[in-house]
N, C-alpha and C positions, 0 to 999 in steps of 0.2 A: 427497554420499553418499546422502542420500535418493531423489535421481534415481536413479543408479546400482542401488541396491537394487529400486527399484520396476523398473526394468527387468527386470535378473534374476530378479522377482516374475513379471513377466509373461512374458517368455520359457521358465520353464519350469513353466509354470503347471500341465500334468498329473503334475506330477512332488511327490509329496510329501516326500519327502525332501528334496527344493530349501527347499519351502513353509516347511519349516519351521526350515531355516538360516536361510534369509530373515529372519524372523517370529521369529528368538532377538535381533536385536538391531535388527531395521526396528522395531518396537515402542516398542521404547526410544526409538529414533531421533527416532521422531514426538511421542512425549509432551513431549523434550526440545526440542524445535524449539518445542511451542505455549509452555512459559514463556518461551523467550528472545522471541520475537515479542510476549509479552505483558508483557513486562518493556521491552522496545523501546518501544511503544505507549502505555504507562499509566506511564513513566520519573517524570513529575512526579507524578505521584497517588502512586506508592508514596514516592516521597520524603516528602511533605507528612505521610503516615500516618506513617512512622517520625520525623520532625522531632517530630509532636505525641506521640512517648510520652515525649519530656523537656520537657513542659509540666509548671507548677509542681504542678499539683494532683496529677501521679506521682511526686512526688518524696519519700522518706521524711521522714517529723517529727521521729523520735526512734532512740535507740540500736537499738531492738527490731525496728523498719522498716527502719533501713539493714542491720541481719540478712538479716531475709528478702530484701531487694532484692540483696544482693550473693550468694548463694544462689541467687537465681532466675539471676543472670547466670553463675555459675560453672556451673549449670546447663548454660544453654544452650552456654556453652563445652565442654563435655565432651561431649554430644549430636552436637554438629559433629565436633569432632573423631573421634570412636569411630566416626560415620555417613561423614567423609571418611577412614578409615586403611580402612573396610571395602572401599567402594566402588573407592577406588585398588587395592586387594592384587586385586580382580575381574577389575576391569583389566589388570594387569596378566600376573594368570594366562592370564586369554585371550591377550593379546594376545605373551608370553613364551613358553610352553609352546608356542603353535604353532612358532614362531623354533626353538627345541629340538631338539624330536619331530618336527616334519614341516614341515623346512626348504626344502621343496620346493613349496609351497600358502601363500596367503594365510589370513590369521586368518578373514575374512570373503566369506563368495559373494556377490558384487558383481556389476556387470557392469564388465567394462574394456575400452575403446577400442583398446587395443596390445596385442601379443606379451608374456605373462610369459614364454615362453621364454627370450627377451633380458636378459642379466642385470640390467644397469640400470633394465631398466626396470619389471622387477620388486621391487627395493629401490625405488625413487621408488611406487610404489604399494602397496608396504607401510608406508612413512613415512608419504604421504598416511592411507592408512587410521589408523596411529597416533594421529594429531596430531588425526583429525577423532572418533573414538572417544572421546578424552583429552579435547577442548574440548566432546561431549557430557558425559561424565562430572560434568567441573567445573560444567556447566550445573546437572546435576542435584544436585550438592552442596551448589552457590550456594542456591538457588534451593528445596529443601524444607528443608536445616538454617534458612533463614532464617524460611520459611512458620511451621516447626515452634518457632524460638525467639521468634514471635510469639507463639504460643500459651502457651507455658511463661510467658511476661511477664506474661500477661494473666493466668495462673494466680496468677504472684505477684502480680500486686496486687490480685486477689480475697481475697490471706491476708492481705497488709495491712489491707485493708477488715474482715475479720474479727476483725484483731486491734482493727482501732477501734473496732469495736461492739462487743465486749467488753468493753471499756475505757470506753466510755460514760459519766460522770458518777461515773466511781471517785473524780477530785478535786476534785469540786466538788457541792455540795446545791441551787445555785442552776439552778432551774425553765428561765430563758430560756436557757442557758448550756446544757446537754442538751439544749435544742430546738435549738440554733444546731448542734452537735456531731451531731444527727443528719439534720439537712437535708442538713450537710455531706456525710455519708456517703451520701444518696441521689443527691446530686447527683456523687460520683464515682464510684457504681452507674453511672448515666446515660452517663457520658462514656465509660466501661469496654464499655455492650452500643455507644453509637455505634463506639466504636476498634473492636471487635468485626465488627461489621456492616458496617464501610468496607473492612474485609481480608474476610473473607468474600466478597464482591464482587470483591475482585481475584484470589481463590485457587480459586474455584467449580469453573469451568470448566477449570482446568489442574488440577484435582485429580483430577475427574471422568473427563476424559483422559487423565489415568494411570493413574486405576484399570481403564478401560479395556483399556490398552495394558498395564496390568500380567496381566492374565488371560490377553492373547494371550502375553506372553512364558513365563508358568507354565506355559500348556499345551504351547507347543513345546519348554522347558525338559524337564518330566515324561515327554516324547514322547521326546527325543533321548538320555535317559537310559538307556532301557527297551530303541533300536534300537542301541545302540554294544554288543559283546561286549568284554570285557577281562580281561586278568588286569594283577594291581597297579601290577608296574614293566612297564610298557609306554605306547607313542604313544597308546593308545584309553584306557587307566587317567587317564592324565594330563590327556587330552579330558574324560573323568567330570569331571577335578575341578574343571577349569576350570567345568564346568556347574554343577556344585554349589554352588563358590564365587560363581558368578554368581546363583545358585536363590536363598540364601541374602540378597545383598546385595539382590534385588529384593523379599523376604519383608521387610527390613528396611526398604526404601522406604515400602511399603506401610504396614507397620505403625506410621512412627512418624506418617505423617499421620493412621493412625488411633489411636493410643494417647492422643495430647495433645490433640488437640480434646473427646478423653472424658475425661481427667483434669480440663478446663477444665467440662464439664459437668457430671461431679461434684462439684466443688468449689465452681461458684457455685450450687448444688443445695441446700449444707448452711450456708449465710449463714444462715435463719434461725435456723438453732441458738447463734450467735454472739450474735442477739440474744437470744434467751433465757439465756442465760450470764450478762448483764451485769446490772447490778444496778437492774433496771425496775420492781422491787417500790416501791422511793423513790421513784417518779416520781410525779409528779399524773397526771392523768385525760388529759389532753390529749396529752404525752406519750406515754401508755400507749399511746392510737389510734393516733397515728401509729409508736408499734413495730410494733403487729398491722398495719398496713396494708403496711411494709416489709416483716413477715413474707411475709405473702401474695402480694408481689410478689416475695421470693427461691424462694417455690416451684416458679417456672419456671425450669429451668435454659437459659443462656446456650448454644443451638446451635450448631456450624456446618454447616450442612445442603449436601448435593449440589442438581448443577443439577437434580435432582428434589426439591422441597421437605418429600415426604414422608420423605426419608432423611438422615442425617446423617454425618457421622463418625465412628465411632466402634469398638469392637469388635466390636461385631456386626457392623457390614460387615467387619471385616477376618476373622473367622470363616467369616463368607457367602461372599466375594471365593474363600481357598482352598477351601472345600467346593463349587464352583460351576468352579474349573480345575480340582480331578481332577474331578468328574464330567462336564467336555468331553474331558479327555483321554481316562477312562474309554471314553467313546463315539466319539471319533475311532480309539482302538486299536482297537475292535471291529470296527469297520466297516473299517477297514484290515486287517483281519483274514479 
Protein backbone atom coordinates (compact mmCIF):
# COMPACT_ATOMS: atom_id res chain seq x y z
CA UNK A 1 0.00 0.00 0.00
CA UNK A 2 2.71 2.24 0.81
CA UNK A 3 4.43 1.46 -2.50
CA UNK A 4 1.51 2.01 -4.37
CA UNK A 5 0.70 5.41 -2.68
CA UNK A 6 4.23 6.76 -3.05
CA UNK A 7 3.82 6.00 -6.61
CA UNK A 8 0.67 7.84 -7.23
CA UNK A 9 2.73 10.58 -4.95
CA UNK A 10 5.05 10.74 -7.61
CA UNK A 11 3.17 10.40 -10.74
CA UNK A 12 1.22 13.23 -10.07
CA UNK A 13 3.25 15.25 -8.33
CA UNK A 14 2.31 18.89 -10.08
CA UNK A 15 -0.94 18.09 -9.26
CA UNK A 16 -2.23 19.31 -5.81
CA UNK A 17 -5.33 18.01 -5.45
CA UNK A 18 -3.66 14.41 -6.10
CA UNK A 19 -0.97 15.65 -3.15
CA UNK A 20 -3.07 15.87 -0.93
CA UNK A 21 -5.49 12.66 -1.31
CA UNK A 22 -2.26 11.11 -1.27
CA UNK A 23 -1.01 12.87 2.02
CA UNK A 24 -4.94 12.20 3.74
CA UNK A 25 -3.93 8.82 4.43
CA UNK A 26 0.00 7.99 3.14
CA UNK A 27 0.68 9.91 6.36
CA UNK A 28 -0.98 7.58 8.48
CA UNK A 29 0.26 4.96 6.53
CA UNK A 30 4.00 5.70 7.42
CA UNK A 31 3.60 6.41 11.08
CA UNK A 32 1.81 3.10 11.34
CA UNK A 33 4.27 1.07 9.35
CA UNK A 34 7.30 2.71 11.90
CA UNK A 35 5.49 1.04 15.30
CA UNK A 36 4.83 -2.28 13.57
CA UNK A 37 8.72 -2.43 12.39
CA UNK A 38 9.61 -1.30 15.83
CA UNK A 39 7.39 -3.58 17.62
CA UNK A 40 8.81 -6.35 15.16
CA UNK A 41 12.64 -5.34 16.11
CA UNK A 42 12.54 -4.53 19.89
CA UNK A 43 9.56 -7.72 20.23
CA UNK A 44 11.65 -8.99 23.37
CA UNK A 45 12.63 -5.70 25.04
CA UNK A 46 8.86 -4.62 25.00
CA UNK A 47 7.88 -7.86 26.59
CA UNK A 48 10.64 -7.92 29.38
CA UNK A 49 9.16 -3.94 30.24
CA UNK A 50 5.78 -5.12 30.50
CA UNK A 51 6.62 -8.75 32.33
CA UNK A 52 8.51 -6.31 34.94
CA UNK A 53 5.37 -4.13 35.89
CA UNK A 54 3.99 -7.35 37.78
CA UNK A 55 7.12 -7.40 39.66
CA UNK A 56 6.49 -7.70 43.48
CA UNK A 57 7.35 -4.15 44.51
CA UNK A 58 4.12 -2.97 41.89
CA UNK A 59 1.92 -4.90 43.53
CA UNK A 60 -0.58 -3.24 46.03
CA UNK A 61 -0.16 -3.84 50.00
CA UNK A 62 -3.37 -3.13 51.22
CA UNK A 63 -7.20 -2.63 50.56
CA UNK A 64 -6.61 1.22 49.55
CA UNK A 65 -3.75 0.28 46.86
CA UNK A 66 -5.69 -2.55 45.29
CA UNK A 67 -8.25 0.63 44.84
CA UNK A 68 -6.30 2.72 43.11
CA UNK A 69 -4.66 -0.29 41.13
CA UNK A 70 -7.81 -1.65 39.91
CA UNK A 71 -8.83 2.10 38.74
CA UNK A 72 -5.87 2.66 37.06
CA UNK A 73 -6.70 -0.55 35.05
CA UNK A 74 -10.41 0.11 34.49
CA UNK A 75 -8.79 3.03 33.38
CA UNK A 76 -6.96 2.01 30.81
CA UNK A 77 -9.73 -0.29 29.77
CA UNK A 78 -12.07 2.42 28.81
CA UNK A 79 -9.22 4.56 27.05
CA UNK A 80 -8.84 1.58 24.65
CA UNK A 81 -11.93 0.97 24.13
CA UNK A 82 -13.44 4.70 23.46
CA UNK A 83 -9.79 5.29 21.32
CA UNK A 84 -10.73 1.72 19.27
CA UNK A 85 -14.88 2.47 18.79
CA UNK A 86 -13.63 6.01 17.52
CA UNK A 87 -10.89 4.92 15.27
CA UNK A 88 -13.10 1.91 13.67
CA UNK A 89 -16.47 4.34 13.20
CA UNK A 90 -13.22 6.43 10.88
CA UNK A 91 -12.68 3.69 9.25
CA UNK A 92 -15.37 2.82 8.45
CA UNK A 93 -16.90 6.07 7.25
CA UNK A 94 -14.07 6.31 4.74
CA UNK A 95 -14.05 3.43 3.72
CA UNK A 96 -18.36 2.84 3.64
CA UNK A 97 -19.61 6.02 2.32
CA UNK A 98 -17.35 5.71 -0.65
CA UNK A 99 -19.21 1.96 -1.41
CA UNK A 100 -22.40 4.21 -1.12
CA UNK A 101 -22.05 7.56 -2.62
CA UNK A 102 -19.64 6.92 -5.38
CA UNK A 103 -19.76 3.42 -6.19
CA UNK A 104 -17.85 3.93 -8.98
CA UNK A 105 -14.01 5.17 -7.45
CA UNK A 106 -12.04 3.48 -4.88
CA UNK A 107 -11.90 4.97 -1.25
CA UNK A 108 -8.23 5.68 -1.94
CA UNK A 109 -5.81 7.39 -4.94
CA UNK A 110 -3.42 4.70 -5.09
CA UNK A 111 -1.72 3.49 -7.96
CA UNK A 112 -3.02 0.12 -9.53
CA UNK A 113 -1.52 -2.18 -11.98
CA UNK A 114 -4.92 -3.34 -13.80
CA UNK A 115 -8.08 -1.99 -15.48
CA UNK A 116 -10.71 -0.80 -12.66
CA UNK A 117 -12.89 -0.74 -15.51
CA UNK A 118 -13.10 -4.70 -15.15
CA UNK A 119 -15.40 -5.39 -12.58
CA UNK A 120 -13.54 -7.92 -10.71
CA UNK A 121 -11.07 -6.52 -10.63
CA UNK A 122 -12.02 -3.64 -9.10
CA UNK A 123 -13.74 -5.41 -6.09
CA UNK A 124 -10.32 -7.34 -5.48
CA UNK A 125 -8.71 -3.82 -5.12
CA UNK A 126 -11.18 -2.40 -3.09
CA UNK A 127 -11.03 -5.56 -0.53
CA UNK A 128 -7.22 -5.15 -0.86
CA UNK A 129 -7.37 -1.63 0.11
CA UNK A 130 -9.96 -2.55 2.92
CA UNK A 131 -8.00 -5.26 4.70
CA UNK A 132 -4.72 -3.19 4.46
CA UNK A 133 -6.42 0.25 5.77
CA UNK A 134 -8.14 -2.03 8.73
CA UNK A 135 -4.66 -3.89 9.61
CA UNK A 136 -3.17 -0.16 9.71
CA UNK A 137 -5.93 0.88 11.72
CA UNK A 138 -5.59 -1.89 14.34
CA UNK A 139 -1.75 -1.20 14.14
CA UNK A 140 -2.54 2.01 15.32
CA UNK A 141 -4.95 1.13 18.12
CA UNK A 142 -2.68 -1.73 19.25
CA UNK A 143 0.05 0.13 19.64
CA UNK A 144 -0.81 4.01 21.19
CA UNK A 145 -3.81 2.55 23.48
CA UNK A 146 -0.86 0.36 24.76
CA UNK A 147 1.90 3.38 24.74
CA UNK A 148 -1.01 5.40 26.46
CA UNK A 149 -2.09 2.62 29.13
CA UNK A 150 1.59 2.65 30.11
CA UNK A 151 1.55 5.82 31.10
CA UNK A 152 -1.70 5.80 32.94
CA UNK A 153 0.06 2.67 35.02
CA UNK A 154 2.78 4.63 35.81
CA UNK A 155 0.26 7.41 36.87
CA UNK A 156 -1.21 4.99 39.20
CA UNK A 157 1.43 3.94 40.90
CA UNK A 158 2.91 7.40 41.37
CA UNK A 159 -0.75 7.53 43.63
CA UNK A 160 0.10 4.64 45.26
CA UNK A 161 3.59 5.97 46.17
CA UNK A 162 1.66 8.98 47.52
CA UNK A 163 -0.49 7.30 49.28
CA UNK A 164 2.49 5.59 51.22
CA UNK A 165 4.10 8.50 52.02
CA UNK A 166 1.31 9.90 53.61
CA UNK A 167 0.83 7.07 55.42
CA UNK A 168 4.38 7.21 56.79
CA UNK A 169 4.79 6.17 60.33
CA UNK A 170 0.68 6.74 61.01
CA UNK A 171 1.26 2.96 62.93
CA UNK A 172 4.03 3.09 64.35
CA UNK A 173 6.59 5.67 66.73
CA UNK A 174 9.33 3.46 66.23
CA UNK A 175 12.59 5.74 64.50
CA UNK A 176 14.09 2.71 62.34
CA UNK A 177 10.76 1.49 61.24
CA UNK A 178 9.83 5.08 59.10
CA UNK A 179 13.44 4.94 58.15
CA UNK A 180 12.90 1.40 56.72
CA UNK A 181 9.23 2.61 55.22
CA UNK A 182 10.82 5.54 53.45
CA UNK A 183 13.78 4.12 51.81
CA UNK A 184 11.18 1.88 50.66
CA UNK A 185 9.33 4.42 48.93
CA UNK A 186 12.53 5.86 47.41
CA UNK A 187 13.54 2.86 46.12
CA UNK A 188 10.18 2.30 44.17
CA UNK A 189 10.60 6.26 43.15
CA UNK A 190 13.77 4.62 41.38
CA UNK A 191 12.36 1.55 39.71
CA UNK A 192 9.04 3.82 38.65
CA UNK A 193 11.63 6.81 36.57
CA UNK A 194 13.78 3.37 35.45
CA UNK A 195 10.21 1.53 34.05
CA UNK A 196 9.82 5.13 32.88
CA UNK A 197 12.94 5.82 30.89
CA UNK A 198 13.00 1.97 29.47
CA UNK A 199 9.48 2.83 27.47
CA UNK A 200 10.43 6.23 26.67
CA UNK A 201 13.11 4.68 24.69
CA UNK A 202 10.96 2.40 22.94
CA UNK A 203 8.15 5.09 22.24
CA UNK A 204 10.51 8.21 21.31
CA UNK A 205 10.86 7.88 17.98
CA UNK A 206 7.45 6.38 16.91
CA UNK A 207 5.84 9.14 18.79
CA UNK A 208 7.88 11.76 17.19
CA UNK A 209 6.85 10.29 13.76
CA UNK A 210 3.59 10.56 14.33
CA UNK A 211 3.34 13.67 15.46
CA UNK A 212 5.04 14.32 12.32
CA UNK A 213 2.87 12.60 10.16
CA UNK A 214 0.05 13.82 12.18
CA UNK A 215 0.54 17.53 10.96
CA UNK A 216 0.93 16.41 7.32
CA UNK A 217 -2.55 14.56 7.73
CA UNK A 218 -4.30 17.80 9.55
CA UNK A 219 -3.06 19.98 7.04
CA UNK A 220 -4.40 17.92 3.85
CA UNK A 221 -7.41 17.08 6.11
CA UNK A 222 -8.15 21.28 6.73
CA UNK A 223 -7.19 21.52 2.80
CA UNK A 224 -9.69 18.92 1.59
CA UNK A 225 -12.49 20.36 3.64
CA UNK A 226 -12.31 23.90 2.39
CA UNK A 227 -11.84 22.53 -1.66
CA UNK A 228 -15.23 19.93 -1.56
CA UNK A 229 -18.59 22.21 -2.23
CA UNK A 230 -21.57 20.46 -0.73
CA UNK A 231 -25.00 20.66 0.30
CA UNK A 232 -25.98 18.09 3.28
CA UNK A 233 -27.56 15.04 1.83
CA UNK A 234 -25.28 14.60 -0.98
CA UNK A 235 -21.96 12.20 -2.29
CA UNK A 236 -19.57 15.50 -1.39
CA UNK A 237 -21.67 16.08 2.15
CA UNK A 238 -20.93 12.62 3.15
CA UNK A 239 -17.13 13.09 1.75
CA UNK A 240 -17.09 16.08 4.51
CA UNK A 241 -17.89 13.84 6.96
CA UNK A 242 -15.93 11.01 6.35
CA UNK A 243 -13.11 13.77 6.76
CA UNK A 244 -14.14 15.10 9.74
CA UNK A 245 -14.77 11.95 11.24
CA UNK A 246 -11.28 11.13 10.34
CA UNK A 247 -10.02 15.04 11.40
CA UNK A 248 -11.43 14.14 14.66
CA UNK A 249 -10.10 10.46 15.34
CA UNK A 250 -6.44 11.95 14.37
CA UNK A 251 -6.92 15.11 16.86
CA UNK A 252 -7.71 12.23 19.28
CA UNK A 253 -4.49 10.23 18.28
CA UNK A 254 -2.56 12.95 19.03
CA UNK A 255 -3.90 14.18 22.05
CA UNK A 256 -3.97 11.25 23.99
CA UNK A 257 -0.21 10.67 23.55
CA UNK A 258 -0.13 14.09 24.65
CA UNK A 259 -2.56 14.31 27.61
CA UNK A 260 -1.03 11.10 29.67
CA UNK A 261 2.51 11.65 29.64
CA UNK A 262 1.37 15.29 31.09
CA UNK A 263 -0.95 13.98 33.59
CA UNK A 264 2.27 11.48 34.55
CA UNK A 265 4.28 14.76 34.83
CA UNK A 266 1.90 16.42 36.94
CA UNK A 267 1.36 14.02 39.29
CA UNK A 268 4.80 12.81 40.02
CA UNK A 269 5.30 16.83 40.28
CA UNK A 270 3.13 17.06 43.47
CA UNK A 271 4.87 13.64 45.52
CA UNK A 272 6.38 16.14 47.71
CA UNK A 273 3.22 17.49 48.99
CA UNK A 274 2.46 13.80 50.01
CA UNK A 275 5.31 14.03 52.11
CA UNK A 276 4.42 17.00 53.76
CA UNK A 277 1.02 15.50 54.55
CA UNK A 278 2.37 12.86 56.55
CA UNK A 279 3.14 13.10 60.03
CA UNK A 280 7.06 14.20 59.86
CA UNK A 281 6.81 16.47 62.70
CA UNK A 282 7.33 12.99 65.10
CA UNK A 283 10.15 12.08 63.39
CA UNK A 284 13.84 12.51 64.68
CA UNK A 285 16.38 14.55 62.89
CA UNK A 286 17.60 11.95 60.68
CA UNK A 287 14.42 11.07 59.37
CA UNK A 288 13.47 14.73 58.74
CA UNK A 289 16.69 15.02 56.24
CA UNK A 290 15.94 12.37 54.52
CA UNK A 291 12.20 13.70 53.96
CA UNK A 292 13.54 17.05 52.71
CA UNK A 293 15.99 15.38 50.39
CA UNK A 294 13.04 13.14 48.96
CA UNK A 295 11.32 16.28 48.68
CA UNK A 296 13.72 17.88 46.58
CA UNK A 297 14.19 15.19 44.45
CA UNK A 298 10.19 14.93 43.79
CA UNK A 299 10.55 18.41 42.39
CA UNK A 300 11.49 17.24 39.23
CA UNK A 301 8.79 15.88 37.53
CA UNK A 302 9.06 12.48 35.69
CA UNK A 303 9.31 13.46 31.64
CA UNK A 304 8.64 11.88 28.60
CA UNK A 305 10.58 13.88 26.24
CA UNK A 306 10.66 13.84 22.16
CA UNK A 307 13.69 12.72 20.00
CA UNK A 308 14.43 16.47 20.72
CA UNK A 309 15.26 16.36 24.28
CA UNK A 310 14.26 19.91 24.79
CA UNK A 311 10.67 18.92 24.24
CA UNK A 312 8.27 16.68 25.86
CA UNK A 313 4.94 15.54 25.69
CA UNK A 314 2.59 16.99 26.71
CA UNK A 315 -0.16 19.87 26.12
CA UNK A 316 1.67 22.35 24.98
CA UNK A 317 2.93 20.30 22.08
CA UNK A 318 -0.51 19.15 21.45
CA UNK A 319 -1.76 23.07 21.39
CA UNK A 320 1.48 23.89 19.31
CA UNK A 321 1.05 20.52 17.00
CA UNK A 322 -2.71 22.17 15.97
CA UNK A 323 -1.84 25.92 15.90
CA UNK A 324 1.29 24.97 13.58
CA UNK A 325 -1.20 22.71 10.77
CA UNK A 326 -3.73 25.55 10.35
CA UNK A 327 -1.07 27.86 10.08
CA UNK A 328 0.54 25.53 7.10
CA UNK A 329 -2.71 24.99 5.75
CA UNK A 330 -3.30 28.89 6.24
CA UNK A 331 -0.33 29.20 3.91
CA UNK A 332 -0.57 26.40 1.51
CA UNK A 333 -4.39 27.92 0.76
CA UNK A 334 -2.76 31.24 -0.05
CA UNK A 335 -0.48 30.49 -2.17
CA UNK A 336 -2.68 28.04 -3.96
CA UNK A 337 -4.64 30.87 -4.32
Amino acid sequence: MDIGLSIHLLSNINSLTEIIKVFFIFATNLSALAKFVSVRIFNRSYTSVFESMYNKEFLPLDAEEHRIYMLTVERCRSMRNKYATLSIMALLTLMCFQAIFDPGNLPLSTYNPFDLTIRWHFIVAYIYQFISISLRCLTNIAFDSLAASFFIYIKGQIDILAYRLENIGKNTNFDEVITYQLKDCMRLYGKLLDLAETMESHITKQFSIQIFCSVLVLIANFYAMTTVSYTIISSQGFEVSSFVTYHICMMTQIFIICYYPNELSICSGELSYAVYKSNWIAWNHSNKKLALLMMLRFNTPIHIRTVNRCYSFNLNMFTSIVNSSYSYFALLKKMNN
